[in-house]
N, CA, C, O and CB atoms as a CASP TS submission, in Angstrom:
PFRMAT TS
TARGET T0000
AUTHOR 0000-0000-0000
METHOD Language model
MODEL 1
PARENT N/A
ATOM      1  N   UNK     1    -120.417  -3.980  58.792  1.00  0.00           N
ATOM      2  CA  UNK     1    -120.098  -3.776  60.190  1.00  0.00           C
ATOM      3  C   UNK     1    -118.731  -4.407  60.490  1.00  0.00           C
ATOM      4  O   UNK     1    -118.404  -5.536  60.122  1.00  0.00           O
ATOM      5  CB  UNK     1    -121.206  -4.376  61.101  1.00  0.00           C
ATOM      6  N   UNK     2    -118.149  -3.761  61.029  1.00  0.00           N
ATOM      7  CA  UNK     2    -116.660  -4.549  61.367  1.00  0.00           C
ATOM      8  C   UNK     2    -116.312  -5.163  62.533  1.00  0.00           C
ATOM      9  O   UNK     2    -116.441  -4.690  63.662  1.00  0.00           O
ATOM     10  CB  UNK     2    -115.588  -3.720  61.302  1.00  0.00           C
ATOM     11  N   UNK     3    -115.890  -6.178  62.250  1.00  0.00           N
ATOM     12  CA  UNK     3    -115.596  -7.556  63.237  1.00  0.00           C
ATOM     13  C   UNK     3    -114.980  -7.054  64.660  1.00  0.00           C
ATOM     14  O   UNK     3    -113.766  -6.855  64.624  1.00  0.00           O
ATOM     15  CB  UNK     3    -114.331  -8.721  62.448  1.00  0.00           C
ATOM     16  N   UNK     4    -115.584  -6.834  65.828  1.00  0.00           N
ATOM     17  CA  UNK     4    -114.954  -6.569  67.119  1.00  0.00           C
ATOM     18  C   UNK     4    -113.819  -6.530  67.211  1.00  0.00           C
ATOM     19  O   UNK     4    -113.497  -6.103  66.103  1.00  0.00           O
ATOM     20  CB  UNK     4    -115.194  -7.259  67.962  1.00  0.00           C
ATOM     21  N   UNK     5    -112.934  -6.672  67.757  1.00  0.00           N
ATOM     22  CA  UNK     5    -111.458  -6.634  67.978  1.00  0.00           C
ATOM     23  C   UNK     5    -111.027  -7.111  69.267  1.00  0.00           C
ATOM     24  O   UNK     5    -112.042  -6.883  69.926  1.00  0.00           O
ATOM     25  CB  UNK     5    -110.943  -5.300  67.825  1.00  0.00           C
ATOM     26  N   UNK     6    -110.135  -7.660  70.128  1.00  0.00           N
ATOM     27  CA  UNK     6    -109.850  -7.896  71.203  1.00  0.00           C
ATOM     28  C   UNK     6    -108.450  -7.732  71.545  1.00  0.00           C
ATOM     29  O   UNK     6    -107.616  -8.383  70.915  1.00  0.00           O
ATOM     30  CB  UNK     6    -110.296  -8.939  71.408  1.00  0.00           C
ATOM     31  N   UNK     7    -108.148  -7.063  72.327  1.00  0.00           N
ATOM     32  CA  UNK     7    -106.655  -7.027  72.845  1.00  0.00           C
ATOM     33  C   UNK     7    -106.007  -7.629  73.934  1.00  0.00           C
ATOM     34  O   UNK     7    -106.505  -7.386  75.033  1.00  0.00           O
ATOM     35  CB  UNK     7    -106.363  -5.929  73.088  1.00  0.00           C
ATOM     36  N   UNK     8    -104.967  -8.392  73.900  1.00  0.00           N
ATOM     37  CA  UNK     8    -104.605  -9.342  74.829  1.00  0.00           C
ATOM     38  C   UNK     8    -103.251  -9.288  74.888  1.00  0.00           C
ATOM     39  O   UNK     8    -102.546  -9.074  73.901  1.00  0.00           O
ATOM     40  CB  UNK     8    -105.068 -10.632  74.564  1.00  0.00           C
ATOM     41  N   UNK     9    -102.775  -9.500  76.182  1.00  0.00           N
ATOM     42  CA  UNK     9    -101.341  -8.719  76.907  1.00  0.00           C
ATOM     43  C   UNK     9    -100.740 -10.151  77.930  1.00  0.00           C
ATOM     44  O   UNK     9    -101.207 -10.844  78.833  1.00  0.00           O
ATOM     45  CB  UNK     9    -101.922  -6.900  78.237  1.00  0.00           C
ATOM     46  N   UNK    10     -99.869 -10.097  77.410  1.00  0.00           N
ATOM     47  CA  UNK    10     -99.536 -11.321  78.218  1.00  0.00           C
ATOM     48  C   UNK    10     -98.787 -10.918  79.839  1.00  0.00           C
ATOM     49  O   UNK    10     -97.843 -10.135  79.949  1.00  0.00           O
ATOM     50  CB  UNK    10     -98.406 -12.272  77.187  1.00  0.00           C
ATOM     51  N   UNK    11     -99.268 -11.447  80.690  1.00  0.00           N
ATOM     52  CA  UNK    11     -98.772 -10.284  81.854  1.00  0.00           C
ATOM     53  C   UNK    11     -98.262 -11.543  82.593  1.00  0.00           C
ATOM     54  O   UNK    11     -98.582 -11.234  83.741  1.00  0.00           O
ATOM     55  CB  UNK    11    -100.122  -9.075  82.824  1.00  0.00           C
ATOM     56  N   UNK    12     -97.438 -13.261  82.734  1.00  0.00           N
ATOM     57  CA  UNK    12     -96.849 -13.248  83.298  1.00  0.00           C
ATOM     58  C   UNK    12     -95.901 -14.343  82.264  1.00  0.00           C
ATOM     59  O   UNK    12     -96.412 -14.706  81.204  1.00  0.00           O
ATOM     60  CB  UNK    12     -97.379 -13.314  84.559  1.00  0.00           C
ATOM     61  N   UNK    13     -94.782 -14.735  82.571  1.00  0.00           N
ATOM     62  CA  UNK    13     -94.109 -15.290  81.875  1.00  0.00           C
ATOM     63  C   UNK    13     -94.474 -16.783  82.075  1.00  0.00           C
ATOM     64  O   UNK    13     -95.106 -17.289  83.002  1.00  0.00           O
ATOM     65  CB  UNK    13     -92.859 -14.868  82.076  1.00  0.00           C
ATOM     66  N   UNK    14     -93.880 -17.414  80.894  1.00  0.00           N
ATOM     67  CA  UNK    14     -94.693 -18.275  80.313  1.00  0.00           C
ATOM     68  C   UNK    14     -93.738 -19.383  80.529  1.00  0.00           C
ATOM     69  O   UNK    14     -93.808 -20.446  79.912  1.00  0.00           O
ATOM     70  CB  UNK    14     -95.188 -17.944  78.862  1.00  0.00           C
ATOM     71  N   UNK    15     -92.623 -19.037  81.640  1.00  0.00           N
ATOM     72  CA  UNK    15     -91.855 -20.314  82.306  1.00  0.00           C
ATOM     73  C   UNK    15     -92.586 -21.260  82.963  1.00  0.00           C
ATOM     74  O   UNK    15     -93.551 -21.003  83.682  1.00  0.00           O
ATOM     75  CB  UNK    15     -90.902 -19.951  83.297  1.00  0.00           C
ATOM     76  N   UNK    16     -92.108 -22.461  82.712  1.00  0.00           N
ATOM     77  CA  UNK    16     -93.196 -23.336  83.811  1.00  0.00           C
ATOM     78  C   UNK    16     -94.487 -23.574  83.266  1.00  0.00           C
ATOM     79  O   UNK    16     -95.201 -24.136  84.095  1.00  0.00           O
ATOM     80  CB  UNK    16     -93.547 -22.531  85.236  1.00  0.00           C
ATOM     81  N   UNK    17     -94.995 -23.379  82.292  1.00  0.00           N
ATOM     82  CA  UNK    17     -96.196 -23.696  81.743  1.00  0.00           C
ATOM     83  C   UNK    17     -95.914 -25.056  81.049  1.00  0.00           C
ATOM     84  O   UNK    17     -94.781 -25.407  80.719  1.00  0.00           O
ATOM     85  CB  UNK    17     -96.723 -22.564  80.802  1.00  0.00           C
ATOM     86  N   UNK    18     -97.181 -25.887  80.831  1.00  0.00           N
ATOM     87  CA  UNK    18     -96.753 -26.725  80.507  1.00  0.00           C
ATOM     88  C   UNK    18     -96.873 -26.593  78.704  1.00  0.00           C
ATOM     89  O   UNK    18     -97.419 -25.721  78.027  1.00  0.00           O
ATOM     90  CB  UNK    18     -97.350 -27.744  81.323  1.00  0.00           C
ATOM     91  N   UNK    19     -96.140 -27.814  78.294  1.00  0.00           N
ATOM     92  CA  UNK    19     -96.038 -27.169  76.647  1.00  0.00           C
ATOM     93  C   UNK    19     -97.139 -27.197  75.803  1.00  0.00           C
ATOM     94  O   UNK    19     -96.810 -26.990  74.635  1.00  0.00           O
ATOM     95  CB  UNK    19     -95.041 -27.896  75.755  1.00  0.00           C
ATOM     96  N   UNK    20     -98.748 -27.442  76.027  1.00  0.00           N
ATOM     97  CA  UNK    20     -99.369 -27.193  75.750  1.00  0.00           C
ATOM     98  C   UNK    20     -99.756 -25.939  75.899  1.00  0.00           C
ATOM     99  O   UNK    20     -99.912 -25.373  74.816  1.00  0.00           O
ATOM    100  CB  UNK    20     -99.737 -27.845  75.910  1.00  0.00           C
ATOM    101  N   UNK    21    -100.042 -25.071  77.144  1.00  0.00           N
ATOM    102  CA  UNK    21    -100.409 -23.932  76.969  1.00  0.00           C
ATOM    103  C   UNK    21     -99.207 -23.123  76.317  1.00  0.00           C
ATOM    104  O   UNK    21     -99.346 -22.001  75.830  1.00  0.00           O
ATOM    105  CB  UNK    21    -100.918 -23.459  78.195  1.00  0.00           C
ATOM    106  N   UNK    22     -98.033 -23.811  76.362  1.00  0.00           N
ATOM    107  CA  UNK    22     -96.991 -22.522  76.002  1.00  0.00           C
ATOM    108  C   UNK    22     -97.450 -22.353  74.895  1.00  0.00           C
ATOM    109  O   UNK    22     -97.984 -21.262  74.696  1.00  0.00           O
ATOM    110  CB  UNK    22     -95.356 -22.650  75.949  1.00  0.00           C
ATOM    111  N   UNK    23     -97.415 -23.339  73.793  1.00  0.00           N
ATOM    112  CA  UNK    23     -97.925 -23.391  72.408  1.00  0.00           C
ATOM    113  C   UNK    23     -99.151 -22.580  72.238  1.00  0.00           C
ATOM    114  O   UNK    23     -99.266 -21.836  71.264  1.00  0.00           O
ATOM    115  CB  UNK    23     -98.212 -24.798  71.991  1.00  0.00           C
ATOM    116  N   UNK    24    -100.164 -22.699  73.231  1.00  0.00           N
ATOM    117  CA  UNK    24    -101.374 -21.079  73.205  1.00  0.00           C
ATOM    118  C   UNK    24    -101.348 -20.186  73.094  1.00  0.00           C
ATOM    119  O   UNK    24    -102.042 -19.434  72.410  1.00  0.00           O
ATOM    120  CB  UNK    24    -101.983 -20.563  73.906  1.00  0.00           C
ATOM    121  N   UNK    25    -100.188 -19.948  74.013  1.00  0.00           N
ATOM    122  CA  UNK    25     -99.709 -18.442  74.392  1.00  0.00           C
ATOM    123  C   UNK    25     -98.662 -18.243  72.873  1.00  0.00           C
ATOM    124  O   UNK    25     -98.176 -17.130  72.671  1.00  0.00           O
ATOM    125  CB  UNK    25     -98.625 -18.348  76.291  1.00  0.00           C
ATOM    126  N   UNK    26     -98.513 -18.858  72.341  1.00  0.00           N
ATOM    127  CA  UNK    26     -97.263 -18.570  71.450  1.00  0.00           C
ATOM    128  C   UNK    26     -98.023 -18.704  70.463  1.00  0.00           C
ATOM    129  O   UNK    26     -97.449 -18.237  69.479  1.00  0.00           O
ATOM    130  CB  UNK    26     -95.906 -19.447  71.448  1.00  0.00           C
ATOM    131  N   UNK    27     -99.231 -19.183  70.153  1.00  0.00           N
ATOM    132  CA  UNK    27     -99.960 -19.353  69.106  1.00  0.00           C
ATOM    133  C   UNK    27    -100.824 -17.741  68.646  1.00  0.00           C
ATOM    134  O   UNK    27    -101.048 -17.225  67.550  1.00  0.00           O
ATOM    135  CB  UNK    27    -100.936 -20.652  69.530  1.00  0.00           C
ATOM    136  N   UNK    28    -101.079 -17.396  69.800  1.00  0.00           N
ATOM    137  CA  UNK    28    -101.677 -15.839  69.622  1.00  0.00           C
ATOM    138  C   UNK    28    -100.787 -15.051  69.423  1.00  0.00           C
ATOM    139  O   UNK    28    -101.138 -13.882  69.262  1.00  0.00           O
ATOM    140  CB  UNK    28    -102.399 -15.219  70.710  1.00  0.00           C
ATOM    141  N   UNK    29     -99.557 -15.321  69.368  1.00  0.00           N
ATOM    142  CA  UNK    29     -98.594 -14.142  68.980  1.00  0.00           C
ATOM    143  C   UNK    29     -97.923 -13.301  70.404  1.00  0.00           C
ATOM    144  O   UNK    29     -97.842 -12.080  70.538  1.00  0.00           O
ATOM    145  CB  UNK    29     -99.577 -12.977  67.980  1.00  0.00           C
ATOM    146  N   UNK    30     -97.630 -14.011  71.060  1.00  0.00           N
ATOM    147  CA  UNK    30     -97.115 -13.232  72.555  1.00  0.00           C
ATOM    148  C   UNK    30     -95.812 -14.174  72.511  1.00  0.00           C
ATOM    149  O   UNK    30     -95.839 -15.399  72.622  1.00  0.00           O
ATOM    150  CB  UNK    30     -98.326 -13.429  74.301  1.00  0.00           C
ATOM    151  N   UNK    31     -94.866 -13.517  72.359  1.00  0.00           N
ATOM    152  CA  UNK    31     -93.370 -13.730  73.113  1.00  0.00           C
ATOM    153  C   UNK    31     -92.651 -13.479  74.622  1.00  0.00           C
ATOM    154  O   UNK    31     -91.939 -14.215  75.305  1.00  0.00           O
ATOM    155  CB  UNK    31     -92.612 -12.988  72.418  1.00  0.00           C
ATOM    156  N   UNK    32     -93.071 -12.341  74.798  1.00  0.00           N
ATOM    157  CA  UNK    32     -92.390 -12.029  75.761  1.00  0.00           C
ATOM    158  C   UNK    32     -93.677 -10.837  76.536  1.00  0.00           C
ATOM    159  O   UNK    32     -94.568 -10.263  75.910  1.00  0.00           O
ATOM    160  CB  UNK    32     -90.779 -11.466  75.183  1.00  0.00           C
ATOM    161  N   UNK    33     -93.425 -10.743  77.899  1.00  0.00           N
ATOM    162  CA  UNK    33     -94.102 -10.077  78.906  1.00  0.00           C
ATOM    163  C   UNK    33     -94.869  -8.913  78.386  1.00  0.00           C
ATOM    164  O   UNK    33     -94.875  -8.821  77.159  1.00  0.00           O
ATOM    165  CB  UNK    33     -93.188  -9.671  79.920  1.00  0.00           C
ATOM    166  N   UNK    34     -95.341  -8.254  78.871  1.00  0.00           N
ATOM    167  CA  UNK    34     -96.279  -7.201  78.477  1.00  0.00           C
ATOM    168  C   UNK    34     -96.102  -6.849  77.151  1.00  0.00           C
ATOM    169  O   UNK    34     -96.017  -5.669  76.810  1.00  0.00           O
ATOM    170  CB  UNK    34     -96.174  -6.027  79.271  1.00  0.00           C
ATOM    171  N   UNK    35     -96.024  -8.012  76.174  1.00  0.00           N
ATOM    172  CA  UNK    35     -96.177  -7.514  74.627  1.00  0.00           C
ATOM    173  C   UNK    35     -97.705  -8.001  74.682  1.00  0.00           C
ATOM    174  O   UNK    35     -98.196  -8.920  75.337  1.00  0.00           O
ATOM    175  CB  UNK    35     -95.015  -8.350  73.231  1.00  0.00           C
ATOM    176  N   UNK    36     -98.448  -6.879  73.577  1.00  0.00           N
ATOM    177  CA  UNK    36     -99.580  -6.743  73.411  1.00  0.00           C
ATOM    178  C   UNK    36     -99.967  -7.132  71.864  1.00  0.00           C
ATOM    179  O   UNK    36     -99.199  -6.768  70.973  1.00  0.00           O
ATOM    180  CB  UNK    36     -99.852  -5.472  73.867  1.00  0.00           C
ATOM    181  N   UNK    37    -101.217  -7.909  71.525  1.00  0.00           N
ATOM    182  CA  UNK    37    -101.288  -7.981  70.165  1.00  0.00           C
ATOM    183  C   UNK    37    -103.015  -7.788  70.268  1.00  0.00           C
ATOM    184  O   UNK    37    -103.757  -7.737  71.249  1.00  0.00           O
ATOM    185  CB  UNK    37    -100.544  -9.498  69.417  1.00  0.00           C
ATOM    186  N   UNK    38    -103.276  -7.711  68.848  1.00  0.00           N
ATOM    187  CA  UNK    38    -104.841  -7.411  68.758  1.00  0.00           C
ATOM    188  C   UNK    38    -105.457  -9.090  67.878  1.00  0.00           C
ATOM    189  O   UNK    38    -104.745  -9.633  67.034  1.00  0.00           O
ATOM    190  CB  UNK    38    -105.156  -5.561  67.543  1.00  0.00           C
ATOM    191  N   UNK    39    -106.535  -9.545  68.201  1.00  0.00           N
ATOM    192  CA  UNK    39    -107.313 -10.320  67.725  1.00  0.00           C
ATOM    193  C   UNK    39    -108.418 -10.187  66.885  1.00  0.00           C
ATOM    194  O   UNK    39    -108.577  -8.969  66.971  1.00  0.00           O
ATOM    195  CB  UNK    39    -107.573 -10.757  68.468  1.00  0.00           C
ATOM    196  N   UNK    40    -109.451 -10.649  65.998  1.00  0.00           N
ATOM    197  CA  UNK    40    -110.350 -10.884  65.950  1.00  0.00           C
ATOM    198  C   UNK    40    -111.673 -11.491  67.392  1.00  0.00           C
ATOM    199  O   UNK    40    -111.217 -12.108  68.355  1.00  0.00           O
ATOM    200  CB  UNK    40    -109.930 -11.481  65.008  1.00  0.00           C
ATOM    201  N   UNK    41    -112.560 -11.323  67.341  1.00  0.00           N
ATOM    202  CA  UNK    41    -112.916 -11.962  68.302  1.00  0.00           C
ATOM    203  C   UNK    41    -113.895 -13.013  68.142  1.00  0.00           C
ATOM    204  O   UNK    41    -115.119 -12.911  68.221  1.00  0.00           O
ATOM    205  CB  UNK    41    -113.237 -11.175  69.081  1.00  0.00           C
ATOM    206  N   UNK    42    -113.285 -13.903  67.938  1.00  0.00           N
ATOM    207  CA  UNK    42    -113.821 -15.168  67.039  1.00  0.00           C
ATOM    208  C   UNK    42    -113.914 -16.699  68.089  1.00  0.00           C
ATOM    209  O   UNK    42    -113.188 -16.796  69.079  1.00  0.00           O
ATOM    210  CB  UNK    42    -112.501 -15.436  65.550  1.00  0.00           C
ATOM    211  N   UNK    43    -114.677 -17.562  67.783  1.00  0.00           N
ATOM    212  CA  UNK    43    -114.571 -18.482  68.805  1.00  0.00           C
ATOM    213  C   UNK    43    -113.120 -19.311  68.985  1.00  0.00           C
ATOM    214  O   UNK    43    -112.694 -19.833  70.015  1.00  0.00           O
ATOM    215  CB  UNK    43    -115.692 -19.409  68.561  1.00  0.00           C
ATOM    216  N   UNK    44    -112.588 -19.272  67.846  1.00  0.00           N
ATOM    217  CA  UNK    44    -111.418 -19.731  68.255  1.00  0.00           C
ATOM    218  C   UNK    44    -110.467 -19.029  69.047  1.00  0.00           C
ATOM    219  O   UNK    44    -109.722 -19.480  69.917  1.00  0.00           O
ATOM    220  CB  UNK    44    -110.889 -20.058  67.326  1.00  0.00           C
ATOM    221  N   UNK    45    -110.601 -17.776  68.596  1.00  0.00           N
ATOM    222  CA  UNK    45    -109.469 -17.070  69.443  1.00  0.00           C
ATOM    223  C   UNK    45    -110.519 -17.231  71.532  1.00  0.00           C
ATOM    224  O   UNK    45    -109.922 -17.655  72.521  1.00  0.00           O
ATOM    225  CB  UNK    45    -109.197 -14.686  68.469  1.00  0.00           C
ATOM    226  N   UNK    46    -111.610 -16.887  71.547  1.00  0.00           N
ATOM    227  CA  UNK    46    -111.997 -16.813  72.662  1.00  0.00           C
ATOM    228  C   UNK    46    -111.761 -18.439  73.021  1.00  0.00           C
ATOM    229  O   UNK    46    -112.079 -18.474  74.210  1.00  0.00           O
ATOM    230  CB  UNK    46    -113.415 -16.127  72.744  1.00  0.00           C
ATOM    231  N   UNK    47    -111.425 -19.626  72.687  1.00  0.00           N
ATOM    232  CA  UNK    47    -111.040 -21.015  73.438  1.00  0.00           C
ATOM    233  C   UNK    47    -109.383 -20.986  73.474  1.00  0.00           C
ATOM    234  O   UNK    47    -108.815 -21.820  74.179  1.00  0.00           O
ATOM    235  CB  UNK    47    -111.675 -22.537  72.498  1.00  0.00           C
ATOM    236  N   UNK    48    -108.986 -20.493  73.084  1.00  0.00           N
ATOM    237  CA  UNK    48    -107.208 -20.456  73.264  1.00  0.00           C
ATOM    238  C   UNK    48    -107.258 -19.411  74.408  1.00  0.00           C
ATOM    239  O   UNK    48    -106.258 -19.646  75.086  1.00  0.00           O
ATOM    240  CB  UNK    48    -106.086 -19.810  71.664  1.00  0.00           C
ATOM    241  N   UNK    49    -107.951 -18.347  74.965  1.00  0.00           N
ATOM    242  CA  UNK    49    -108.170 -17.619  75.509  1.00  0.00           C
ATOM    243  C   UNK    49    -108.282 -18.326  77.266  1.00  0.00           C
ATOM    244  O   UNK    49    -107.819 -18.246  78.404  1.00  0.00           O
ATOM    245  CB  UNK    49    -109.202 -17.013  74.729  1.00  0.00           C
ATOM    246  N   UNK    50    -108.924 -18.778  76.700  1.00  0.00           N
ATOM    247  CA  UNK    50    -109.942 -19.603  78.017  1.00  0.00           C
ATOM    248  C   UNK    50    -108.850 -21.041  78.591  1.00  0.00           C
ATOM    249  O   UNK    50    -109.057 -21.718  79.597  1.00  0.00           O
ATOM    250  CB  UNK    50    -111.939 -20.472  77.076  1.00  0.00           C
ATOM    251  N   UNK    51    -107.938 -21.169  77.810  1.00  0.00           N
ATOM    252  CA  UNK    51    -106.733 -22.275  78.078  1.00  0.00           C
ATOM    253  C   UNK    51    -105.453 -21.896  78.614  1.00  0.00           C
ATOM    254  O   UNK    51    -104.532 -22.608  79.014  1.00  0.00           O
ATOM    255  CB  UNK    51    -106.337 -22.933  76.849  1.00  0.00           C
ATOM    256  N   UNK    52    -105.582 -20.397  78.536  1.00  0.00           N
ATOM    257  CA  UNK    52    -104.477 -19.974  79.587  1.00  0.00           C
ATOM    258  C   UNK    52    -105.217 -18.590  80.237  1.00  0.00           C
ATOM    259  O   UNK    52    -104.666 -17.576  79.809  1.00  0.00           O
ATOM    260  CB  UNK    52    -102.762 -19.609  78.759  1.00  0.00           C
ATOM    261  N   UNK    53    -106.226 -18.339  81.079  1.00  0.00           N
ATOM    262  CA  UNK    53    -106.453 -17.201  81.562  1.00  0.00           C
ATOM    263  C   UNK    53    -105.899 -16.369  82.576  1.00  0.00           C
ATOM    264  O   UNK    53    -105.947 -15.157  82.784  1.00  0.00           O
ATOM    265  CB  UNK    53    -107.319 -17.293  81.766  1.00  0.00           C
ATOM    266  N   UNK    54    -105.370 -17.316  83.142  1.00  0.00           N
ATOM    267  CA  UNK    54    -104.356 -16.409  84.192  1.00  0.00           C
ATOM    268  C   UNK    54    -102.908 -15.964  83.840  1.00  0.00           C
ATOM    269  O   UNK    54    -102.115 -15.428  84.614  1.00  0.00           O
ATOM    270  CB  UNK    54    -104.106 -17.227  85.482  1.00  0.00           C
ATOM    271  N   UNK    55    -102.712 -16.273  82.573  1.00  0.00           N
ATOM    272  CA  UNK    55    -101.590 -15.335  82.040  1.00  0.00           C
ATOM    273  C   UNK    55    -102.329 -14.304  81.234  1.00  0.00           C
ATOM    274  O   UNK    55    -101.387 -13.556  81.497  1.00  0.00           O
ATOM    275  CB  UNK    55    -100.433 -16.116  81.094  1.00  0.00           C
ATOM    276  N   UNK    56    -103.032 -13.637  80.585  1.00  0.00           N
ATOM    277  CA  UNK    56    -103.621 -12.545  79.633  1.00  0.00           C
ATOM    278  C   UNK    56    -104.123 -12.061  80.399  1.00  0.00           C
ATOM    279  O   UNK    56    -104.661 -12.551  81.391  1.00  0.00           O
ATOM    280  CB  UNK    56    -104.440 -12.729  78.525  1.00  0.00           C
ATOM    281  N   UNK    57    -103.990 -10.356  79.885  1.00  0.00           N
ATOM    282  CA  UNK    57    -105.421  -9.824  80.187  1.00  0.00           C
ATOM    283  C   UNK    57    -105.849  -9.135  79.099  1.00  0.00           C
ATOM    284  O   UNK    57    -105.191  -8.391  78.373  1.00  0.00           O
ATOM    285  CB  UNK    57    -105.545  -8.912  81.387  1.00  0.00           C
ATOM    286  N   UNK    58    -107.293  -9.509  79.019  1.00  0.00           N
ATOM    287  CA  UNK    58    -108.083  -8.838  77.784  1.00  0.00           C
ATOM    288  C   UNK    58    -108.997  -8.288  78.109  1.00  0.00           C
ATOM    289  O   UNK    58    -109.734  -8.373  79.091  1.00  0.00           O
ATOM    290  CB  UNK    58    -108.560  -9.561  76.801  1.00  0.00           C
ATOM    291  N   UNK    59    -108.953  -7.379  76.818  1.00  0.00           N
ATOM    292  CA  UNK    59    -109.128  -6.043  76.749  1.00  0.00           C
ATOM    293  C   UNK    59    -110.317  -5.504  75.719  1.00  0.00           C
ATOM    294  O   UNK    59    -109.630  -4.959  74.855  1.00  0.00           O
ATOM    295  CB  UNK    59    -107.803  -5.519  76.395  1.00  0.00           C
ATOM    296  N   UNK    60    -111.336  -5.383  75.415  1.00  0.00           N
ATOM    297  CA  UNK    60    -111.862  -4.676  74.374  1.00  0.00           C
ATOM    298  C   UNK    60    -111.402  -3.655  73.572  1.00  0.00           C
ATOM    299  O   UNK    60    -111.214  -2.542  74.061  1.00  0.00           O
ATOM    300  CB  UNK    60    -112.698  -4.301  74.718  1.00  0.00           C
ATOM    301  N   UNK    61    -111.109  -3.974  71.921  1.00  0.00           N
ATOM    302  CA  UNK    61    -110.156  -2.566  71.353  1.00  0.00           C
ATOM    303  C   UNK    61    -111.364  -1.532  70.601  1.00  0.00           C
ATOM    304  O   UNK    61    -112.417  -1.681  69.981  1.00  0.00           O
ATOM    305  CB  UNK    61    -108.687  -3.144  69.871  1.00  0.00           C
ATOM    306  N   UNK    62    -110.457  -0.357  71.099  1.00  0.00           N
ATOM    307  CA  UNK    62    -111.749   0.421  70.680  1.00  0.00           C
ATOM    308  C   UNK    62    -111.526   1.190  69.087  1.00  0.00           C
ATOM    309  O   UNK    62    -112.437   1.850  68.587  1.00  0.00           O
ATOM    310  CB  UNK    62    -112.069   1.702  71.983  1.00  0.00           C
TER
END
């Protein structure tokens, strides 16, 4: 069976964050504004998730 997938979009810029979450957001692979990357959906990725939620939005990949 293959491992879920999750898609996550970074929808605001990541000025002004403090450098912990920046390092979150930069840890999942998001640089810049509406770049999109795909995940596993694993507990780690869902707690880095949960440490910046009002910048992402995620997505179920189908």
């Amino acid at each position: 069976m293959a491992q879920k997938k999750l898609k996550l979009t970074l929808v605001r810029s990541i000025i002004g964050l403090s450098p912990k979450q920046e390092a979150t957001v930069k840890a999942l692979g998001l640089r810049r504004m509406h770049q999109t990357v795909s995940h596993d959906d694993t507990a780690t990725i869902r707690g880095m998730i949960a440490k910046v939620p009002h910048m992402l939005k995620v997505s179920d990949e189908a």
